[in-house]
Biopython code that builds the backbone (N, CA, C, O; Angstrom):
import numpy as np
from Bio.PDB.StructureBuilder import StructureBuilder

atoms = [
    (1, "UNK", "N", (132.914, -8.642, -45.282)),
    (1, "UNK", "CA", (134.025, -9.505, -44.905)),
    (1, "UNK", "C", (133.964, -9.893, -43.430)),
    (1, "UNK", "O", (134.854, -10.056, -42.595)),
    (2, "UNK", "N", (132.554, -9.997, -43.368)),
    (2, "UNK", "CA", (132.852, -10.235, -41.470)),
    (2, "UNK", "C", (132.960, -12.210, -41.065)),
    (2, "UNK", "O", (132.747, -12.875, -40.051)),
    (3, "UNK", "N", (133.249, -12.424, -41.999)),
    (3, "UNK", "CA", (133.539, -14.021, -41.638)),
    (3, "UNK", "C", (134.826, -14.586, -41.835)),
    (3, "UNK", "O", (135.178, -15.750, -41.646)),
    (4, "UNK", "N", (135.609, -13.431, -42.313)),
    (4, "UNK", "CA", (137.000, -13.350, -42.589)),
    (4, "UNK", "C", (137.454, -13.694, -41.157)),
    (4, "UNK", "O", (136.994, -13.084, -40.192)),
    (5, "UNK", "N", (138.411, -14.732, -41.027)),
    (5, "UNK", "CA", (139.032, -15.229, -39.667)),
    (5, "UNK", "C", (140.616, -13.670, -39.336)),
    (5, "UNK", "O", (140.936, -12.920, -38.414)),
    (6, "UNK", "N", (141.006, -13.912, -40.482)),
    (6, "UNK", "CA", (142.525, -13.489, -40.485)),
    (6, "UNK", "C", (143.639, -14.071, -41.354)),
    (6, "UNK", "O", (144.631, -13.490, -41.794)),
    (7, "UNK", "N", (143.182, -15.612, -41.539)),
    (7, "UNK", "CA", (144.523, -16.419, -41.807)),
    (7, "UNK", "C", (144.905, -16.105, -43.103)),
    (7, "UNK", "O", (145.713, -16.949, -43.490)),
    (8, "UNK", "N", (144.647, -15.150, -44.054)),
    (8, "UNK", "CA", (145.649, -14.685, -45.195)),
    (8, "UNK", "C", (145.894, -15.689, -45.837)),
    (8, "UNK", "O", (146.751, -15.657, -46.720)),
    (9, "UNK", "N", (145.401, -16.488, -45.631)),
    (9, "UNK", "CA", (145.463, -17.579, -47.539)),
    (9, "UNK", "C", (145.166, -16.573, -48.723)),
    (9, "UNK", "O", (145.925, -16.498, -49.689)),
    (10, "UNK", "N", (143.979, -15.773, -48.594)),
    (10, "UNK", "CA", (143.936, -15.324, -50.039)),
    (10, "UNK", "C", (144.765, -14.431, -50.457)),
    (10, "UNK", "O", (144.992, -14.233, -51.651)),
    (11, "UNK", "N", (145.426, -13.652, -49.271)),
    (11, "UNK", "CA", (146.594, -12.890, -49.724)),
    (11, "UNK", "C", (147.663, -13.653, -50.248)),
    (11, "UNK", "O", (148.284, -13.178, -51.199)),
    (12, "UNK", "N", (147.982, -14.752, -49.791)),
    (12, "UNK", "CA", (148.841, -15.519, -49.663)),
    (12, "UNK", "C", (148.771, -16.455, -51.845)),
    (12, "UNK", "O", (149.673, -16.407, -52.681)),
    (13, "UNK", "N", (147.904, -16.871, -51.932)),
    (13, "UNK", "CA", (147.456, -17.462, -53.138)),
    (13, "UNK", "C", (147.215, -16.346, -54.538)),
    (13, "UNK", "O", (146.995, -16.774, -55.671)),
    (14, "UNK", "N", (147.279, -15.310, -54.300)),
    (14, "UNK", "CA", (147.023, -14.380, -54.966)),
    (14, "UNK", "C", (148.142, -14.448, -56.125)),
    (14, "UNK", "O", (149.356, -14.354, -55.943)),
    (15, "UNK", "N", (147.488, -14.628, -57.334)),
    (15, "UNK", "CA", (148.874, -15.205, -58.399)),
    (15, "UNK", "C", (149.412, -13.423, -58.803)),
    (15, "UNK", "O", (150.542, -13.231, -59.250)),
    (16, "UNK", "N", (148.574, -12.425, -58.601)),
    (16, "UNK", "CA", (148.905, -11.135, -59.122)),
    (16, "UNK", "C", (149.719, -10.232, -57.740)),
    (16, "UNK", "O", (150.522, -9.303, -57.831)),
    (17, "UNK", "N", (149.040, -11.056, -56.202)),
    (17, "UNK", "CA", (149.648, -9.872, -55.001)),
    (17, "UNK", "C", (149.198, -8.849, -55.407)),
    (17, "UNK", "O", (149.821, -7.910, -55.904)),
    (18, "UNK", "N", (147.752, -8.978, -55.174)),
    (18, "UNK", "CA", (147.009, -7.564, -55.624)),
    (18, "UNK", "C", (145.962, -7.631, -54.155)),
    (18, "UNK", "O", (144.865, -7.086, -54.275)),
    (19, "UNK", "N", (146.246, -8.185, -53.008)),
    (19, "UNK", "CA", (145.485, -8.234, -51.988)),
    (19, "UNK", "C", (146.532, -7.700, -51.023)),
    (19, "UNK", "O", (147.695, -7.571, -51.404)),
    (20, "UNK", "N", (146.062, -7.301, -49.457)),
    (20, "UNK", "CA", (146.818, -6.932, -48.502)),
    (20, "UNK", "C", (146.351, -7.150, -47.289)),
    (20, "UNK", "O", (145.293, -7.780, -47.280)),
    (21, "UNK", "N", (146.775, -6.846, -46.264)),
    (21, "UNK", "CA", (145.700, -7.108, -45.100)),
    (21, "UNK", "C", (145.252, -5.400, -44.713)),
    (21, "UNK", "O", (145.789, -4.296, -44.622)),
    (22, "UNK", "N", (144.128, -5.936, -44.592)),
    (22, "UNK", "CA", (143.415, -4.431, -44.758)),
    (22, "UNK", "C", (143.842, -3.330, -43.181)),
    (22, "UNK", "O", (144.764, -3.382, -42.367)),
    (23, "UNK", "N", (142.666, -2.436, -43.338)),
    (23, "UNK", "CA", (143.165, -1.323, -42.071)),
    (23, "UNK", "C", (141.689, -1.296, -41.484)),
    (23, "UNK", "O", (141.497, -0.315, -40.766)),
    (24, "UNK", "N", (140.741, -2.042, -41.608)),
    (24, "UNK", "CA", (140.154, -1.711, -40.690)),
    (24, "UNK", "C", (139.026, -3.295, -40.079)),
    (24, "UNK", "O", (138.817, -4.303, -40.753)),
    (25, "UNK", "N", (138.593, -3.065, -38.918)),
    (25, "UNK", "CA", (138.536, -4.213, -38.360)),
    (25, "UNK", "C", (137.337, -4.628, -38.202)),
    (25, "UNK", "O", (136.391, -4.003, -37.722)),
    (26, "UNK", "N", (137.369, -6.079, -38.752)),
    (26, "UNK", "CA", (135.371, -6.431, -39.079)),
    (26, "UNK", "C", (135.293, -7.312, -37.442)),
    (26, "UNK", "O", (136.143, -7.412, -36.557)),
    (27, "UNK", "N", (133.651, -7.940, -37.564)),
    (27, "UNK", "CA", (133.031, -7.990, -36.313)),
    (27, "UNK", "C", (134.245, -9.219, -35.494)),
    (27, "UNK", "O", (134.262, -9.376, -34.273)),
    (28, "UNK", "N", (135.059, -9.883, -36.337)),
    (28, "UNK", "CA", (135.504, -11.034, -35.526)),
    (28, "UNK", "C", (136.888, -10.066, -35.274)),
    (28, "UNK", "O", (137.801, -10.816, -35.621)),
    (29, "UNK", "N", (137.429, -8.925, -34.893)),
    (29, "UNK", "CA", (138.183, -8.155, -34.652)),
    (29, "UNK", "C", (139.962, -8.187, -35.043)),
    (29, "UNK", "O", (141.005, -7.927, -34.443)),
    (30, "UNK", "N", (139.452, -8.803, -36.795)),
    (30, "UNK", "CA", (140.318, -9.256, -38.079)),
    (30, "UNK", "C", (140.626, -8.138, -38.686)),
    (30, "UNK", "O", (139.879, -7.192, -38.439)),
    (31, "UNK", "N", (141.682, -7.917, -39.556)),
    (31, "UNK", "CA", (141.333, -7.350, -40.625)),
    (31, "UNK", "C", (141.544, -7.737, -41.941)),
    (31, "UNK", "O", (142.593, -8.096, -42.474)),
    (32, "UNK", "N", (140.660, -7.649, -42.308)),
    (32, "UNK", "CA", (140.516, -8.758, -43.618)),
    (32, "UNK", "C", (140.637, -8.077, -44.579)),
    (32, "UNK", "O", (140.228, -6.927, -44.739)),
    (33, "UNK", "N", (141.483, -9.053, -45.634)),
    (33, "UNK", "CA", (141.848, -8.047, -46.874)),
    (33, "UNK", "C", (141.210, -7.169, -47.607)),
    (33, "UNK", "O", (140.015, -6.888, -47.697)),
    (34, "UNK", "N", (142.520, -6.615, -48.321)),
    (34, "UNK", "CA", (141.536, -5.319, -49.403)),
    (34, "UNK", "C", (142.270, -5.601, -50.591)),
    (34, "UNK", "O", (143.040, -6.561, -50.560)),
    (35, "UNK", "N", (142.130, -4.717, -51.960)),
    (35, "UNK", "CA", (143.047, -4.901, -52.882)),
    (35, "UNK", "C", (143.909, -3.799, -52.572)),
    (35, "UNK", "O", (143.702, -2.970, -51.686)),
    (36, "UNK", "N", (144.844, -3.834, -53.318)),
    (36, "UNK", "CA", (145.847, -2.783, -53.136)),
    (36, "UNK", "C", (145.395, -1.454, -54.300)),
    (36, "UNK", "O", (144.747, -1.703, -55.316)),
    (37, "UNK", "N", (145.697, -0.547, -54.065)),
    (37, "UNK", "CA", (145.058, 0.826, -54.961)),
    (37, "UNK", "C", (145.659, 0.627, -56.231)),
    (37, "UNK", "O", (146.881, 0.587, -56.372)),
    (38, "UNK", "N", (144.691, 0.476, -57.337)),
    (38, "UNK", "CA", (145.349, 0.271, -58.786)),
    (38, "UNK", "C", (145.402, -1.009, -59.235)),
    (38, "UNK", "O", (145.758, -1.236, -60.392)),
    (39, "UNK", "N", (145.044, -2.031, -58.352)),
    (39, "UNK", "CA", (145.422, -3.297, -58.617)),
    (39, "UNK", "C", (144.720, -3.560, -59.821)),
    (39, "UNK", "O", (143.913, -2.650, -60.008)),
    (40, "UNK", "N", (144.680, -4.439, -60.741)),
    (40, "UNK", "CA", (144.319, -5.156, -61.645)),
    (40, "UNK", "C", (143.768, -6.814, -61.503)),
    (40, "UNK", "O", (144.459, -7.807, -61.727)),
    (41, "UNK", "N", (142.298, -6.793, -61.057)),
    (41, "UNK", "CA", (142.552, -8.367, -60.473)),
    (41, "UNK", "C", (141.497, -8.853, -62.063)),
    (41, "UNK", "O", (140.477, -8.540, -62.678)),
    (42, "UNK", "N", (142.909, -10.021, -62.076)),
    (42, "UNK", "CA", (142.007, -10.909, -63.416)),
    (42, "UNK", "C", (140.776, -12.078, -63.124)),
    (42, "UNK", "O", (140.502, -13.051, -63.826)),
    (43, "UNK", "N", (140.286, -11.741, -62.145)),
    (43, "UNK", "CA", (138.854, -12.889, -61.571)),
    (43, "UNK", "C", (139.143, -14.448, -61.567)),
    (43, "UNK", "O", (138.302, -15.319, -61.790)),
    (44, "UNK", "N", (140.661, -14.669, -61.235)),
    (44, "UNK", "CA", (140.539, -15.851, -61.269)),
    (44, "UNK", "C", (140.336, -16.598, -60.432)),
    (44, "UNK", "O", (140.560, -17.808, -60.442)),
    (45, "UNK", "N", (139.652, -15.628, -59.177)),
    (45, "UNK", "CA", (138.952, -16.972, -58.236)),
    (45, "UNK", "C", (140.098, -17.629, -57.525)),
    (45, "UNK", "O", (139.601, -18.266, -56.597)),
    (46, "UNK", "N", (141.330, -17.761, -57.530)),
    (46, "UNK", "CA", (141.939, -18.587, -56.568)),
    (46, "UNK", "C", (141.478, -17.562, -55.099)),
    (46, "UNK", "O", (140.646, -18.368, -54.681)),
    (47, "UNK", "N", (141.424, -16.438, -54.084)),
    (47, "UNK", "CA", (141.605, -16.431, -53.744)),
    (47, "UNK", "C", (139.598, -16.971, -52.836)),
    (47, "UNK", "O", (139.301, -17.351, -51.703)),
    (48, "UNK", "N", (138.856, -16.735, -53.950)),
    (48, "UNK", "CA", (137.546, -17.349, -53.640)),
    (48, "UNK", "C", (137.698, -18.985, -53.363)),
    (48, "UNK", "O", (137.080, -19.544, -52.457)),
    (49, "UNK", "N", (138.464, -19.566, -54.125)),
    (49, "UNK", "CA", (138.569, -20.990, -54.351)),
    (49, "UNK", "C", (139.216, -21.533, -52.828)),
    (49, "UNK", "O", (138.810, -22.498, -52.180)),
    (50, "UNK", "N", (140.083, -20.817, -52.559)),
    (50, "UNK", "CA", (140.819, -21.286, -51.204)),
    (50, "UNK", "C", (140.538, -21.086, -50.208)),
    (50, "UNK", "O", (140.807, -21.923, -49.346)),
    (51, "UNK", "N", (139.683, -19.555, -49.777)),
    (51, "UNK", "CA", (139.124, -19.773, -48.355)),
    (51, "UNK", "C", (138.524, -20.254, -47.790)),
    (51, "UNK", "O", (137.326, -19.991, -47.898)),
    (52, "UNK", "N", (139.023, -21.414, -46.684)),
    (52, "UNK", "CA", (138.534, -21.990, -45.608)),
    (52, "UNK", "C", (136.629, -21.304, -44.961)),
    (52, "UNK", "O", (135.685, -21.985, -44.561)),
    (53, "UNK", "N", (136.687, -20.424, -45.049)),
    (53, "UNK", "CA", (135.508, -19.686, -44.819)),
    (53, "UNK", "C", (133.948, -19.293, -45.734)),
    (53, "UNK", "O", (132.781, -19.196, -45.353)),
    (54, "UNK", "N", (134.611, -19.138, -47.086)),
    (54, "UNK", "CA", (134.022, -18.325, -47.840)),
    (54, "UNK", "C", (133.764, -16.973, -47.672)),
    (54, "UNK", "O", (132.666, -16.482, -47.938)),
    (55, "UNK", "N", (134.856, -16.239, -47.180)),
    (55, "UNK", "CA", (134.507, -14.918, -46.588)),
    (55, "UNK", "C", (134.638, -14.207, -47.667)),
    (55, "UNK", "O", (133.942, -13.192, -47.703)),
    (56, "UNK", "N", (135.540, -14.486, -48.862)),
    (56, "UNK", "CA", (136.068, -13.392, -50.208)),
    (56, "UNK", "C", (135.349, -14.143, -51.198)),
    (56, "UNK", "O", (135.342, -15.355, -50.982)),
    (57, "UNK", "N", (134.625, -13.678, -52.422)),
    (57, "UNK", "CA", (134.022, -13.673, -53.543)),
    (57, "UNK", "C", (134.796, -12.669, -54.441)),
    (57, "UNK", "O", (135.299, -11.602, -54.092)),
    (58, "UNK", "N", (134.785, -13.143, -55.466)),
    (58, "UNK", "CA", (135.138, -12.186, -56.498)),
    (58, "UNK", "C", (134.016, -11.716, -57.639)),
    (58, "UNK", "O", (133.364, -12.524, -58.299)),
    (59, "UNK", "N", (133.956, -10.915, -57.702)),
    (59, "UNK", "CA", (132.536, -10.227, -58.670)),
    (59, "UNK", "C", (133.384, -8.739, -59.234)),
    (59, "UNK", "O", (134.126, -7.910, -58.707)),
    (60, "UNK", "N", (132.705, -8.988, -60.812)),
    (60, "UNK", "CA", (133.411, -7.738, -61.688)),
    (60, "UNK", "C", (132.439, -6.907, -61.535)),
    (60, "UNK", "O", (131.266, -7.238, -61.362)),
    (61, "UNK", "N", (133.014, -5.374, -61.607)),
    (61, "UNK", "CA", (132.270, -3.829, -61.267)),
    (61, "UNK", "C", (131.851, -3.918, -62.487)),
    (61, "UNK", "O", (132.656, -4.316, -63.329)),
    (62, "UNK", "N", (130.518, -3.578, -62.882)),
    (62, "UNK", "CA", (129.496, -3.336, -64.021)),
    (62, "UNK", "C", (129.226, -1.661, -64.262)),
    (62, "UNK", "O", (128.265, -1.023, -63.832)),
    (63, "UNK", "N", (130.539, -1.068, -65.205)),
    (63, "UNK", "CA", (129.929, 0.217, -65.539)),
    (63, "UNK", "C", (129.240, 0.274, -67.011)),
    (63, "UNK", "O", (129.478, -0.081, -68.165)),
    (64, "UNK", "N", (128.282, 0.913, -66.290)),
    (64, "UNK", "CA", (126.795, 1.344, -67.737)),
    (64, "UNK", "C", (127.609, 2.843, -68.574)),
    (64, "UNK", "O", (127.472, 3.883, -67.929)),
    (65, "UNK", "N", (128.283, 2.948, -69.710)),
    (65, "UNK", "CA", (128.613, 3.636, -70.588)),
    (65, "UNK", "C", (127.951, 4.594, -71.424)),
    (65, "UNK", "O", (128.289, 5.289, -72.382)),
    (66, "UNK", "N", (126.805, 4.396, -70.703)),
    (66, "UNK", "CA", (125.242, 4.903, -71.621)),
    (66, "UNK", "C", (125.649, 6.183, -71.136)),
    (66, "UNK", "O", (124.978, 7.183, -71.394)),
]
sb = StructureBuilder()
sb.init_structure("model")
sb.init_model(0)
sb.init_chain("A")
sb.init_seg("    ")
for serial, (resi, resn, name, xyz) in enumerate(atoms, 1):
    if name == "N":
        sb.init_residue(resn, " ", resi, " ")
    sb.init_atom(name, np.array(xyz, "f"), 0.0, 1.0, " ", f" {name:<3s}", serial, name[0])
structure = sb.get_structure()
Protein backbone atom coordinates (compact mmCIF):
# COMPACT_ATOMS: atom_id res chain seq x y z
CA UNK A 1 0.00 0.00 0.00
CA UNK A 2 2.79 2.40 -0.42
CA UNK A 3 1.05 4.52 -3.13
CA UNK A 4 -1.83 4.98 -0.93
CA UNK A 5 -2.00 8.99 -0.65
CA UNK A 6 -4.50 9.02 2.46
CA UNK A 7 -7.64 10.41 0.89
CA UNK A 8 -10.06 7.51 2.10
CA UNK A 9 -12.28 7.17 -0.88
CA UNK A 10 -12.08 3.50 -0.49
CA UNK A 11 -13.05 3.65 3.00
CA UNK A 12 -15.41 6.02 2.12
CA UNK A 13 -17.20 3.84 -1.01
CA UNK A 14 -17.11 0.72 0.80
CA UNK A 15 -20.85 -0.59 0.34
CA UNK A 16 -20.10 -3.19 3.46
CA UNK A 17 -17.65 -0.46 5.85
CA UNK A 18 -15.46 -3.26 6.12
CA UNK A 19 -12.28 -0.89 5.61
CA UNK A 20 -10.65 1.61 8.20
CA UNK A 21 -7.76 3.73 8.25
CA UNK A 22 -5.10 1.61 9.24
CA UNK A 23 -2.29 1.90 12.23
CA UNK A 24 0.62 1.81 10.60
CA UNK A 25 2.49 4.11 8.25
CA UNK A 26 3.63 3.33 4.57
CA UNK A 27 6.58 5.15 2.69
CA UNK A 28 4.39 8.37 1.78
CA UNK A 29 3.89 8.71 5.76
CA UNK A 30 -0.13 7.67 5.23
CA UNK A 31 -1.88 5.26 6.72
CA UNK A 32 -3.61 3.40 4.44
CA UNK A 33 -6.40 1.21 4.98
CA UNK A 34 -6.95 -2.19 6.41
CA UNK A 35 -10.10 -4.32 6.75
CA UNK A 36 -11.63 -4.37 9.92
CA UNK A 37 -11.12 -7.91 11.97
CA UNK A 38 -13.91 -10.33 10.78
CA UNK A 39 -14.93 -8.35 7.99
CA UNK A 40 -16.61 -10.12 5.18
CA UNK A 41 -15.57 -8.38 1.91
CA UNK A 42 -17.80 -9.50 -1.12
CA UNK A 43 -14.98 -8.50 -4.00
CA UNK A 44 -16.89 -6.02 -5.40
CA UNK A 45 -14.18 -3.90 -6.45
CA UNK A 46 -15.75 -0.53 -5.73
CA UNK A 47 -13.08 0.31 -3.52
CA UNK A 48 -10.39 -0.92 -6.44
CA UNK A 49 -12.66 0.87 -8.98
CA UNK A 50 -12.38 4.33 -7.26
CA UNK A 51 -8.91 4.92 -6.29
CA UNK A 52 -7.43 7.83 -7.76
CA UNK A 53 -4.07 5.92 -7.37
CA UNK A 54 -4.50 2.34 -7.79
CA UNK A 55 -3.03 1.73 -4.49
CA UNK A 56 -5.97 -1.04 -3.26
CA UNK A 57 -6.70 -4.26 -5.38
CA UNK A 58 -8.91 -6.72 -4.27
CA UNK A 59 -7.83 -10.47 -4.62
CA UNK A 60 -9.61 -13.59 -2.85
CA UNK A 61 -7.35 -15.78 -0.23
CA UNK A 62 -6.95 -19.28 -1.99
CA UNK A 63 -7.15 -22.03 0.75
CA UNK A 64 -5.95 -25.60 -0.57
CA UNK A 65 -8.36 -28.09 1.60
CA UNK A 66 -6.21 -30.98 0.54
Amino acid sequence: MDRCKGCDICIEVCPRNILKKGATLNKKTVYPPELIADAKCTFCQECEINCPDFAIYVVEDYVDDS
